[in-house]
N, C-alpha and C positions, 0 to 999 in steps of 0.2 A: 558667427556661430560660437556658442561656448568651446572649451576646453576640450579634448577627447576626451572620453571615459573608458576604461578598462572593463570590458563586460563579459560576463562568462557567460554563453548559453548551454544548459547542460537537458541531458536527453537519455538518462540514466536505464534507458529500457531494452530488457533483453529480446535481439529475436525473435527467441528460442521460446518464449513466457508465452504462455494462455494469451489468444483473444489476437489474432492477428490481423484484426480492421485496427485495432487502438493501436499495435506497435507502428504497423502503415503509417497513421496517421502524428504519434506524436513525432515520430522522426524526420515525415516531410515538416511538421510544424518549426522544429526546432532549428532544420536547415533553412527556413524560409524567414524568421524569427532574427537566425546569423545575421543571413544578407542583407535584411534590413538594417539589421544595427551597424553593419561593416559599411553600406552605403550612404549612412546617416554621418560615416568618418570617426566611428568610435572604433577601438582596438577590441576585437571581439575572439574570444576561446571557446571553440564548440569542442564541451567534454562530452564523450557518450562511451558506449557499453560496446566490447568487441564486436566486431561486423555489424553495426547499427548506422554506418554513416559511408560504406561504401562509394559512393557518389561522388562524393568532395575527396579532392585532389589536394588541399589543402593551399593549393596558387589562388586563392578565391578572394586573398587577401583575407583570411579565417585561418587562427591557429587548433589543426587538431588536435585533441586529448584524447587517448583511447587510456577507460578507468574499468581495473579487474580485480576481480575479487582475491583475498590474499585464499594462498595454499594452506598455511597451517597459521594456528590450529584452527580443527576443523569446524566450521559453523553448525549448529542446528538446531533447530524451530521446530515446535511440536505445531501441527503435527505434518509428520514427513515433509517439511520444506527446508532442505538441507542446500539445495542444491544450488547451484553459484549465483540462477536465476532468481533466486527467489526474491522476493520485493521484499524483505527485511534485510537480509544479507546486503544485498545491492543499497540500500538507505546505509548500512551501517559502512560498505566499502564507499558511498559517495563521502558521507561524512569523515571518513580520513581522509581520504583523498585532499578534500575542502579543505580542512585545518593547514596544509602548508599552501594554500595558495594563498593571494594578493588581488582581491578585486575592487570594484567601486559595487560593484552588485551582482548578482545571481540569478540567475532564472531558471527556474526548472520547469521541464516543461513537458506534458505528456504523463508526467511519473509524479506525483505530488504525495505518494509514499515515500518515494526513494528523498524525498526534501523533509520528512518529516525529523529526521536522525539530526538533521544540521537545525530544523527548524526550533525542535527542542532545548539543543545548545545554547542558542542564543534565547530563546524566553528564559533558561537558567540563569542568564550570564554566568555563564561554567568558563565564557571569555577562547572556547576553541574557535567560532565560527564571528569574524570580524569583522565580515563584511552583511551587509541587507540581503535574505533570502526571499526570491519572491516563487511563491507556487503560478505557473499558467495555466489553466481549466478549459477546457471545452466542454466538460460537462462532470457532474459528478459521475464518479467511477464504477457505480453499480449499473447506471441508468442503460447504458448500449447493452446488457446483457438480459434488462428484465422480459425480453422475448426467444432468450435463448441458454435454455434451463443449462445445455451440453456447456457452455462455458462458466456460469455458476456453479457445475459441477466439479469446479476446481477450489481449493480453499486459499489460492492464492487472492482469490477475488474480494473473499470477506475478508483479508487481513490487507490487502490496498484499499476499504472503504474504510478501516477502523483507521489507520493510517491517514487518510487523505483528511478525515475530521480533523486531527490532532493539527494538522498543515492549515488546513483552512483558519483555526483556532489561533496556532502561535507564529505564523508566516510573517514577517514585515510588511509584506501586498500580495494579494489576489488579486489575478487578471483574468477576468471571463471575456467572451465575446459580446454580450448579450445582456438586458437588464434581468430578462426571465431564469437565465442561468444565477445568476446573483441572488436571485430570490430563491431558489431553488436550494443554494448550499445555506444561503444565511434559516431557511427553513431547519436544515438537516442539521445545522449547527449557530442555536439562536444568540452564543454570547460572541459570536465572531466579529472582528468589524465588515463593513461592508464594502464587498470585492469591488476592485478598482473596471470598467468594461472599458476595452481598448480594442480595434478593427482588428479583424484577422490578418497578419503580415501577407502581400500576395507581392509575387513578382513581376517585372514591368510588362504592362501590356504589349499583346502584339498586335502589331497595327491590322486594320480592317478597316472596312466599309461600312456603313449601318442600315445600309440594303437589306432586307428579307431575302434568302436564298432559298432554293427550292434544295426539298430532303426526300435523300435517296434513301435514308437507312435510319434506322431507330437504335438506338443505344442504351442497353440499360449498361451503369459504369460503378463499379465497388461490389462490396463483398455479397456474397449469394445467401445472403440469410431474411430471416422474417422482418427485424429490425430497419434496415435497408432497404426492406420495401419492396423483393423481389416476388412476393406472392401477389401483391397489388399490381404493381409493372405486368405478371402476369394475365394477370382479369383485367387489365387496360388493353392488351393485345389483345384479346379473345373477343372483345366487346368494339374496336377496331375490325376487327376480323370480320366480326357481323354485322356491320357496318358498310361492310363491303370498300373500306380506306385502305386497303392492304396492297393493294394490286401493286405488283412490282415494286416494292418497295421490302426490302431486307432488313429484319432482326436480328442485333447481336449481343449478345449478352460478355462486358468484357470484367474477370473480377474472379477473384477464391471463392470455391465453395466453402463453407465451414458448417458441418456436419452438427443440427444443434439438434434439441430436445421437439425441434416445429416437425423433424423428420425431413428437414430437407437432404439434399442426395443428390452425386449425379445420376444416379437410377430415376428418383421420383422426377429429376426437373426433364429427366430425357423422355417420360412419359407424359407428360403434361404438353410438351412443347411440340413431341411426335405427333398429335394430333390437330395441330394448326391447319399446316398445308400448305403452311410459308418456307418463305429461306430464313431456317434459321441457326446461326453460329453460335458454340460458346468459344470463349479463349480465356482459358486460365491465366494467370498471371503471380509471378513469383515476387515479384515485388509494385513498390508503388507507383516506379520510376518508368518500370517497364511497361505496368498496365499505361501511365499516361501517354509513351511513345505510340503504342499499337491504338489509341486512341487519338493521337495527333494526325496519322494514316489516315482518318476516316472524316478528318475536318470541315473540308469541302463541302459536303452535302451530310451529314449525320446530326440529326438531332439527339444530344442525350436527353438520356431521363436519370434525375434522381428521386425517387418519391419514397425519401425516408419517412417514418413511424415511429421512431425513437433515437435520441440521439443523432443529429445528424451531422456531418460528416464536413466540417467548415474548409475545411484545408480543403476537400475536393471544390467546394462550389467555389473558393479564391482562385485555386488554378485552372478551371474551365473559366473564369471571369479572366485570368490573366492571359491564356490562349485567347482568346477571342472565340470562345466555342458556342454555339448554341445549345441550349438547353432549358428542361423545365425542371423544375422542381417541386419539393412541397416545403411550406411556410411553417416549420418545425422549432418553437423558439425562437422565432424573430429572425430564420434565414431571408427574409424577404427587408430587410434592413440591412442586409449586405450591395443590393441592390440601387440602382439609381433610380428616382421615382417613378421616370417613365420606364425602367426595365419591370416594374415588379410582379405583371401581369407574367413573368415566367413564373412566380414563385405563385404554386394553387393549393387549395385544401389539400387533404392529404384525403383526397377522399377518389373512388373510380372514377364517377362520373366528370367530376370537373378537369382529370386529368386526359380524362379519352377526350374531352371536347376541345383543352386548349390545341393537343397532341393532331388530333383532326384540323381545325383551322391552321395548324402550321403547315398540314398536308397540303391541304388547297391552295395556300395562299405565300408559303414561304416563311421563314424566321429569322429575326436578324439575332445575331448576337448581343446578350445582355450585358449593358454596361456599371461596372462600378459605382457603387454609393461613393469609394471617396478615391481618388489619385493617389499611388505608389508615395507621390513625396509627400502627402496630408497624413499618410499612413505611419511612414517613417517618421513624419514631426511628434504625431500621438507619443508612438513607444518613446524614441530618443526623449524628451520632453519628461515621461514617467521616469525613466532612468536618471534623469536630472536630479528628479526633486527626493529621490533616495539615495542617492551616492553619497555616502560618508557616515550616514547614519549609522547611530552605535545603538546599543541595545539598553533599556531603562536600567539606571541603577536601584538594586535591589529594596521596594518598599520595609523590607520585615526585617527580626529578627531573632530568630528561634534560639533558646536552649536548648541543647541538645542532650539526651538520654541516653545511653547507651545500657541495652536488659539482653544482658547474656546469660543461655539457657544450658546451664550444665546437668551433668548426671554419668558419674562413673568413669569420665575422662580427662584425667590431668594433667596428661602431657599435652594433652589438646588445649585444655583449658590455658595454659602457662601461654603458647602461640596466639590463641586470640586475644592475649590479655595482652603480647606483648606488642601485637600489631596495635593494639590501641597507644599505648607509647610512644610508637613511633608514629606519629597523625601530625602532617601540619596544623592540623585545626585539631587543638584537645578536647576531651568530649566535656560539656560542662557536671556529667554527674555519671557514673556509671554503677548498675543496679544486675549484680550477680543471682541470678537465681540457681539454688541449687535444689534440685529435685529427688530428694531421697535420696542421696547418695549409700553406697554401702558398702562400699573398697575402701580398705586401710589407706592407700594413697591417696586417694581422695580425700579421705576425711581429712588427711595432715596437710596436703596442700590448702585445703580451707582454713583450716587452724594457722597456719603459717600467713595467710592475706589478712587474718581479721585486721593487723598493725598496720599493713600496708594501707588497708580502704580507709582506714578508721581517720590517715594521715591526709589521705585523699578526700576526705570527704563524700568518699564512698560508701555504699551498700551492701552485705552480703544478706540475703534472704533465704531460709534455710528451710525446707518443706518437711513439715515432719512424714506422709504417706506421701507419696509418688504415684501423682497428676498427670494426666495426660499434657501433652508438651503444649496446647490450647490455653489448656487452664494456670498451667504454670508463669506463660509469660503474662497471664492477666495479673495475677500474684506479683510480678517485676510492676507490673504497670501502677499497679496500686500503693508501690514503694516507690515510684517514678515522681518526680518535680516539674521535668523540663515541658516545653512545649510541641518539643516534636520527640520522637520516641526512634531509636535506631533498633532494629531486632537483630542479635545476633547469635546463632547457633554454637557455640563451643567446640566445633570441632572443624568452623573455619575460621579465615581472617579477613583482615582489610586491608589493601591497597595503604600507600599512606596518604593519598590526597581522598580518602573515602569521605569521610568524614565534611571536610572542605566542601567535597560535591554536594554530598546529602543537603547539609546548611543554605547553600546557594540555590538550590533547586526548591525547598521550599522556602526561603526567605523571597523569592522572586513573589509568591502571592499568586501562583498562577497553577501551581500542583499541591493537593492535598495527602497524595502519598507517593512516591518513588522508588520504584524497584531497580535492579541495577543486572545486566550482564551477570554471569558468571562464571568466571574462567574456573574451568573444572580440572585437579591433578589427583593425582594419585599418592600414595607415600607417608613417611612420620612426619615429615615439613615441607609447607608452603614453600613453593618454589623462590627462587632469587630472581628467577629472568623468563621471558615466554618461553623461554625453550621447554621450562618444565610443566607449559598448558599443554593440555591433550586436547581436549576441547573446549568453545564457548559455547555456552546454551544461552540466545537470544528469547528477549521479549518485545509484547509490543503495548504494553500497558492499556490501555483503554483496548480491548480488543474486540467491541463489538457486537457481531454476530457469532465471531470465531468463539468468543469464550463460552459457546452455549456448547460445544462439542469439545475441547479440549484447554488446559492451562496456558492461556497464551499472553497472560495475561503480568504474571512476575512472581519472584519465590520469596518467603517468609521473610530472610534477609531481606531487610528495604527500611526506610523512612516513613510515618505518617504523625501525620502533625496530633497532636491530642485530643484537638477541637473533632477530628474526621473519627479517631478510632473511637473517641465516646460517643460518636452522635450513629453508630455501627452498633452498638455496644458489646464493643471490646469481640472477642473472642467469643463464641457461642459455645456453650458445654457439649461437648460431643456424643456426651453419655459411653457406648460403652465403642465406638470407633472414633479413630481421628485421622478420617480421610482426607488426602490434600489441602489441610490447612493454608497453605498458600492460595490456593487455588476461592478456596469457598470464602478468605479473608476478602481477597481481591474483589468477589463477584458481589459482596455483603458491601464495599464501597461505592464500585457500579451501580450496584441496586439504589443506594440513597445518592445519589449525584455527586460523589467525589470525584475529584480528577486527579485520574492515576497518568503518572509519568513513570520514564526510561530514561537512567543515563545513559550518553553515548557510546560511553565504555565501561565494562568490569571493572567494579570497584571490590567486588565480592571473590577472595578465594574457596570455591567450595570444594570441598574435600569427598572425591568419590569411593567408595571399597564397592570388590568385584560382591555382587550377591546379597547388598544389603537390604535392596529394597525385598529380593526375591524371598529373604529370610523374614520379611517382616508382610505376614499378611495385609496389617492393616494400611499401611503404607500402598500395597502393591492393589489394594481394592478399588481400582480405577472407577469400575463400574458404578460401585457406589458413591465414589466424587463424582462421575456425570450426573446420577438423579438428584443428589444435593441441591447441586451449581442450578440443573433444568427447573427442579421447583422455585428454585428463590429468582432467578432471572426469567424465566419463557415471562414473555405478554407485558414485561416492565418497558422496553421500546418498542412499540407496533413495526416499527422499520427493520429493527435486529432481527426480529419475528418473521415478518415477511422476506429480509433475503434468508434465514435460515431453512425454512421452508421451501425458498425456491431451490437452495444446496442440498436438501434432502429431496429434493424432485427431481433435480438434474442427476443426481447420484443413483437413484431406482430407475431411472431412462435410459443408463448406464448400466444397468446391470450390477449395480452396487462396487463396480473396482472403484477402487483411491486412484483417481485419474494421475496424481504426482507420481503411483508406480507405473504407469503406464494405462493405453485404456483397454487393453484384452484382457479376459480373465489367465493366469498361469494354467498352463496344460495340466491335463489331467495324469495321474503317478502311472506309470506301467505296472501293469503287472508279469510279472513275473513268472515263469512255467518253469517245468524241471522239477526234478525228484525230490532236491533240497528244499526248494520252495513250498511244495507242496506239504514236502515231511513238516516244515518251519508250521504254514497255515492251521494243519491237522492239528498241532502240540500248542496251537494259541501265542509261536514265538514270533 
């Protein structure tokens, strides 16, 4: 055997997050993923998300990491995903996390947003992320929801699809299960390379017989939704039933409801079931570990049923293959290629009829347990084997190499201006041209600070560009751009600054040849100076650049500070005249890139000091007219991806089946105000106070 390898398997997923069949399932994956690597004799670190790993004792010979999100300053994502769960925050805490570790490779698994933060790293060579990131797939991340509006109801969903794209794109390897799943992302994201398919990790068989057993009891096993097949499982009983296959033989349903847009319920499933006339159980189940115990009880004689319909559910069919369980399935993506040839006959259409008839013939005749396509140690040679032929691997050095531009947008602020001038100064990487636009200025300090640079640029082979009427801030940096040389363009507002490795980052990320614009974090303070140390962040406002579906509902996308190469803002052109508003220029720049197929990127960390004052937005209409940035953004983007279209549509369906709350505040509506009785109230009412 080679060498050990140092492997991390990481499993980034909260809980706590939307969608509890996928966190179920990426966590058993990721423990099951360990074990293999750990028995293959590599050195293995299972990192994951507080209480996500419960189970492991850590004696498993498996080092655990539990990775938490930092306390300050405080994160937040438009819209309302502030919260520690959130799948950007959690991408952006794995990715520090990662910067001080030492591995041969990576795996993330289950969460292929939360890999997107480190994935980006290294397509920059920004040089934080040293080692080979690999995303692991089961399916892409929208697919298990598209029959259940109640969990697309959440906009966590569409900013882990916009995410999971970016991972598929700049990943070192993609591991699916499956060829159909491979075809399925390389679809959804056609310049990607093509996903490595590797066996689902299963744990060592337990030994059996391969006798047909006679069954006492039918099983439906996993979550209680449409997806999963539990409407169908249902009309397969019923059609049994009348069949007259039923007789003394017991139904039980083991697995969470999850309350979707189909209207499933414990109310509806207890009326539907009430009229059988059979025995029949449900047993909920709070985790993955515990539904499979209360399913190991039933061994003996219990036939499951799985007859998923979308997305199906690989981790379960590996550990009923690892139990020695019986059961049927449905042929969902190639699950009947898990299979050993003569087992495949468990695996049927996903259709009633073929399932009532296998389900019937197992009645009569008995069922043996299905055996494995491949042995625990063929399984364990695939992965360890992958992990080989990436260990060491570094990231391409940078094809390109930009000039860089720097067009600072002033007007009326020159103690401002002097901080962003000086943070340019102090830049590891000096900018190669830097292009002052000044905007009508009309303050006596103003004016003199300008008069005082002209010596200075003139020495620099700088620009000062002097607007005689006062442009909307749109048209003005087109003005910078058109006095610009360089090949990438850095935007900068005058009233914040830069980091001093900004500069560095920006150049790196687009010299990589693999992003056309780069937005950046923005550590937001308050006061006359940019802070010295975090302490003086109050908060970061996260982005997720390419954002998908999300950007048809909110700026999720990155702020006017950022990078774009010259080639991408002219082929946009430039800035659009806004005539007589200039609503979220950031926002509608962004969605103008989207629109013509740039690729927008995120550094991994605030490069950007943005400077916030209490009330500016509220003071400035135009600014504050959200409303009108949504119709902007919806006319230039609706119907540009048929795909963005259709999950946004389904987040507007699941959100009306909901009753319109923002499920991130909760899913009740807020009670209704009291009113108030009594003399003063009344007098308050009468007088209109």
């Amino acid at each position: 055997m080679a060498a050990p390898l140092s492997l991390c398997v990481a499993v980034p997923v909260d809980p706590a997050a939307p969608g509890m069949g996928r966190r179920w399932q990426a966590m058993a994956d990721a423990e099951a993923l360990a074990r293999t690597f750990a028995d293959a004799g590599h050195k293995v670190t299972l990192a994951h998300w507080p209480g996500a790993m419960s189970s492991l004792s850590g004696d498993d010979g498996i080092r655990l990491v539990e990775i938490s999100a930092p306390q300050a300053p405080r994160r937040d994502f438009q819209p309302h995903m502030s919260s520690p769960g959130s799948a950007l925050i959690r991408a952006e805490t794995f990715h520090r996390w990662l910067k001080e570790q030492s591995f041969d490779a990576v795996y993330a698994v289950g969460a292929p947003e939360c890999a997107a933060v480190a994935a980006m790293d290294r397509a920059m060579g920004l040089g934080g992320i040293t080692m080979p990131v690999v995303a692991v797939l089961d399916a892409p991340v929208a697919d298990p929801v598209l029959l259940q509006d109640a969990t697309l109801a959440h906009p966590e969903l569409l900013l882990s699809d916009a995410l999971e794209r970016d991972v598929v794109r700049l990943a070192d390897a993609v591991v699916v299960p499956d060829p159909a799943v491979a075809d399925r992302l390389t679809g959804i994201v056609p310049e990607a390379p093509q996903p490595a398919v590797l066996p689902v990790p299963m744990a060592g068989r337990r030994t059996t017989t391969a006798q047909a057993a006679p069954i006492g009891e039918i099983v439906f096993f996993g979550r209680l939704d449409a997806a999963s097949g539990v409407w169908l499982f249902c009309d397969v009983i019923e059609t049994l039933i009348a069949r007259g296959a039923l007789s003394g033989v017991k139904v039980t349903a083991i697995g969470p409801l999850e309350r979707g847009g189909d209207g499933l319920s414990a109310r509806s499933l207890g009326y539907r079931t009430a009229r059988w006339g059979i025995d029949f159980d449900h047993v909920p189940a709070e985790s993955y570990d515990g539904a499979i115990a209360v399913l190991a009880e039933r061994r003996d004689n219990a036939l499951v049923v799985a007859p998923f319909l979308a997305a199906p559910d690989r981790r379960l069919i590996a550990d009923l293959l690892a139990g020695s369980f019986s059961f049927v399935t449905t042929d969902i993506d190639g699950v009947a290629d898990m299979l050993a040839p003569e087992s495949r006959s468990a695996a049927v259409a996903p259709k009633m009829t073929a399932l009532a008839d296998t389900i019937s013939a197992a009645l009569a005749d008995g069922f043996a347990a299905p055996m494995p396509a491949l042995p625990r140690d063929g399984i364990a040679a695939a992965w360890s084997a992958h992990a080989t032929t990436l260990a060491g691997r570094t990231a391409s050095p940078a094809p390109l190499n930009h000039d860089l531009s720097v067009i600072i947008l002033h007007r009326d602020r020159p103690d401002y201006l002097r901080q962003a001038l000086e943070s340019l100064d102090a830049q590891t990487r000096l900018p190669d041209e830097v292009v002052l636009v000044d905007n009508a200025s009309e303050t006596e300090a103003a004016c003199k600070l300008l008069a005082d640079l002209e010596t200075e640029f003139a020495d620099k082979d700088w620009k000062i560009v002097r607007l005689d009427e006062h442009l909307s801030p749109m048209l003005a940096r087109n003005a910078g751009f058109d006095a610009s040389t360089g090949e990438a363009i850095v935007f900068l507002d005058d009233d914040n600054a830069l980091t001093p490795d900004a500069l560095r980052a920006y150049a790196k990320a687009v010299d990589s040849g693999r992003f056309d614009a780069v937005a950046s974090p923005l550590d937001c303070f308050e006061g006359d100076a940019p802070p010295s140390d975090a302490a003086g962040i109050h908060r970061r406002q996260l982005f997720a650049g390419s954002a998908g579906a999300l950007s048809l509902f909110s700026n999720a996308m990155g702020d006017t500070n950022m990078v774009v190469t010259r080639k991408a803002f002219e082929a946009v052109g430039r800035f659009p005249d806004p005539g007589y508003s200039y609503v979220s220029e950031d926002w509608y720049l962004m969605a103008l890139l989207s629109a013509h197929g740039q690729r927008i990127g995120v550094l991994p960390e605030a490069v950007v000091l943005f400077r916030e004052s209490a009330g500016a937005v509220k003071k400035n209409w135009k600014k504050a007219n959200h409303e009108g940035a949504r119709h902007q953004v919806f006319r230039l983007l609706a119907g540009i991806d048929p795909r963005d279209t259709q999950l946004a549509l389904l987040y507007a369906q699941g959100l009306f089946h909901r009753g319109g709350v923002d499920p991130s505040q909760g899913t009740e509506p807020p009670p209704a105000p009291v009113r108030k009785t009594g003399f003063w109230a009344r007098l308050r009412r009468l007088l209109g106070l």
